[in-house]
C-alpha positions in Angstrom: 0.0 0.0 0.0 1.6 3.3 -0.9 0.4 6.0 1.1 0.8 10.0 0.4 0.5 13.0 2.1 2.7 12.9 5.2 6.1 11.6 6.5 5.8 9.5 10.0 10.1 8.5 11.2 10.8 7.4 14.3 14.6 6.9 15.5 16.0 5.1 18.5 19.5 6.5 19.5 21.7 6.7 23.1 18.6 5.2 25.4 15.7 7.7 23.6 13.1 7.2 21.0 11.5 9.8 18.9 8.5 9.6 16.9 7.9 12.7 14.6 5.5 13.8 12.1 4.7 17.0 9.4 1.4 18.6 9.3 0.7 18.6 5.9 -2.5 17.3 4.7 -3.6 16.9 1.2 -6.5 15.8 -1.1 -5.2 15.1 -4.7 -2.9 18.2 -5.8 -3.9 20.6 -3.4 -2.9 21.4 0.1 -6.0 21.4 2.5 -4.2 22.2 6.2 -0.1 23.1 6.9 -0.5 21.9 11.4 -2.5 18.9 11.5 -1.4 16.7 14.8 -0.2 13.4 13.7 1.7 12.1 16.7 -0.4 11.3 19.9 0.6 10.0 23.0 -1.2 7.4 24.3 -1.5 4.7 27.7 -0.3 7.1 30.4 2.0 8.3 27.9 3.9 5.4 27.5 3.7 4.9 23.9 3.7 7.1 20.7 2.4 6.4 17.6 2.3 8.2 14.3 0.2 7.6 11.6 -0.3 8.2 7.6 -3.0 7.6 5.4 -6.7 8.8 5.3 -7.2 10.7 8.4 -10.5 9.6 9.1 -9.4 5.7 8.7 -6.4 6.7 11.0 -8.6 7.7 13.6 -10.3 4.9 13.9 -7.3 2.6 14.1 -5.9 4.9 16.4 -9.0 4.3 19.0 -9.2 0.8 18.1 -5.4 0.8 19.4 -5.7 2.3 22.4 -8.5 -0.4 23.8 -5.9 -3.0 22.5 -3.3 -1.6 25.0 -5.6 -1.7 28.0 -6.4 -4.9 27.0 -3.0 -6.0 27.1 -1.5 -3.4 29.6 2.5 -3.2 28.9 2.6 -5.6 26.1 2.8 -3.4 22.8 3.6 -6.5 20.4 0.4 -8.1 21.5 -1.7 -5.3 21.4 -0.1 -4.8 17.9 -0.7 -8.1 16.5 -4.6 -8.3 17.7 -5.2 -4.9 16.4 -3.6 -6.1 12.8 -5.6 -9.4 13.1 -8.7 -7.2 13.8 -7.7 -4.9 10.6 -7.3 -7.7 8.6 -10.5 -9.7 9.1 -13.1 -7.4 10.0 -15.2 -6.6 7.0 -15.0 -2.8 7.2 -11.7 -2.4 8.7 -10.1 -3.9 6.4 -10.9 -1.0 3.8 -9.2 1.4 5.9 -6.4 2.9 4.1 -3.5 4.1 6.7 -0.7 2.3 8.3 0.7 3.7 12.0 4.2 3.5 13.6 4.2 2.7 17.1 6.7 3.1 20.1 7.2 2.5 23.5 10.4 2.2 25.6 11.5 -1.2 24.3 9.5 -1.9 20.9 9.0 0.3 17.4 6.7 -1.6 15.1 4.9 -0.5 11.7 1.0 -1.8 11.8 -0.7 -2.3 8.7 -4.1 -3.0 7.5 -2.8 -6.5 5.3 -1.0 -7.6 9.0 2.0 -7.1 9.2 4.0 -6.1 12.4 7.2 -5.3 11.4 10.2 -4.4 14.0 12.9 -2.9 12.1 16.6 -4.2 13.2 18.6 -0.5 13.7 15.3 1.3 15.3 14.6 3.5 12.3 11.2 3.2 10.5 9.3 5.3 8.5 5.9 5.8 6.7 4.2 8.1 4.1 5.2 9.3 1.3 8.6 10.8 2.2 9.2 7.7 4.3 12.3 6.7 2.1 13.9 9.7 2.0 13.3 10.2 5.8 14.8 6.7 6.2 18.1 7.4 4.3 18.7 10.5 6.0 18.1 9.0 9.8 20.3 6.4 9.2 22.8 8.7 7.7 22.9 10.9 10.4 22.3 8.3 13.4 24.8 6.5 12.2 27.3 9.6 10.9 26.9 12.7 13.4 26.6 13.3 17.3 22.8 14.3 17.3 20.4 12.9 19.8 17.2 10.6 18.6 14.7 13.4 18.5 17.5 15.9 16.3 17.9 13.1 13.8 14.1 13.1 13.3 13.3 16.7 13.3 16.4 17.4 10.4 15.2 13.9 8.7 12.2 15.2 8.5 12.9 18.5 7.0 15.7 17.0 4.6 12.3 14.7 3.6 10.3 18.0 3.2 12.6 19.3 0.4 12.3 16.5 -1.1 8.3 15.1 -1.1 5.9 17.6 -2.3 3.4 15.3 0.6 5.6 16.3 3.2 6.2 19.9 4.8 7.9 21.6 7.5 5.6 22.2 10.2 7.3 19.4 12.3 6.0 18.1 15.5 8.4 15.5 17.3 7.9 13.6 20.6 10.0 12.2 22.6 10.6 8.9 25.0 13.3 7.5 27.7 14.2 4.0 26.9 16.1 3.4 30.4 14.0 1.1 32.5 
């Protein structure tokens, strides 16, 4: 599923995670809003997730999320997995068109709607239409400079922004401790 209209990177780096997102939103060709919120904190802010796709369809996989992590209180890969069962094989979910990025201290996974849960191996992940771009640059920069986790997102980000005509500059990043 390709998915336009927004850049979603997270980076783990030094015993932090960061989850950070633009604010662009578009329908077609045209830019509809420049500061929409697509990073939320969620479970007693313990986890952050990110989200791209229809914003409407992200919504509702974003609340469907949340009642999978109090039904499985500190387990993130197992609220994960029944929500992407859930988005698979109910009859209207599975028409949703939007894939999120999760975090929590321990765990970053990409959910999508065909069921995946995917861990990346270095702690970088991305989504949306500059999600590429974003990528290459994190892992430039994580793995080539001195910044902290949520400095790697924010420049990612913008380096993504000159890039993606989906993505702009009105970047919001959140941050995490990893240490137990």
């Amino acid at each position: 599923m390709k998915i336009r209209s927004t850049t979603i990177l997270t980076v783990r780096k030094d015993e932090r995670v960061a989850l950070g997102g633009d604010g662009q939103v578009t329908v077609g060709s045209t830019i509809v809003k420049a500061d929409a919120s697509k990073i939320r904190r969620l479970h007693g802010d313990t986890v952050l997730t990110g989200f791209a796709g229809g914003a409407a369809d992200a919504f509702a996989l974003l609340e469907r999320f949340e009642a999978k992590l109090k039904e499985h209180p500190g387990n993130l890969i197992r609220a994960a997995t029944e929500l992407a069962k859930l988005w698979r094989t109910d009859r209207v979910l599975r028409r949703l068109e939007a894939m999120m990025i999760v975090v929590d201290a321990r765990h970053t996974l990409l959910i999508a709607g065909t069921g995946e849960v995917i861990q990346p191996s270095d702690g970088i992940l991305a989504i949306g239409s500059g999600g590429g771009y974003a990528t290459a640059a994190a892992r430039a920069l994580a793995a080539h400079s001195s910044m902290g986790a949520a400095e790697i997102v924010r420049r990612s980000l913008e380096i993504a922004a000159g890039i993606d005509i989906y993505t702009n500059t009105n970047i919001a990043v959140e941050e995490l401790s990893c240490r137990n």
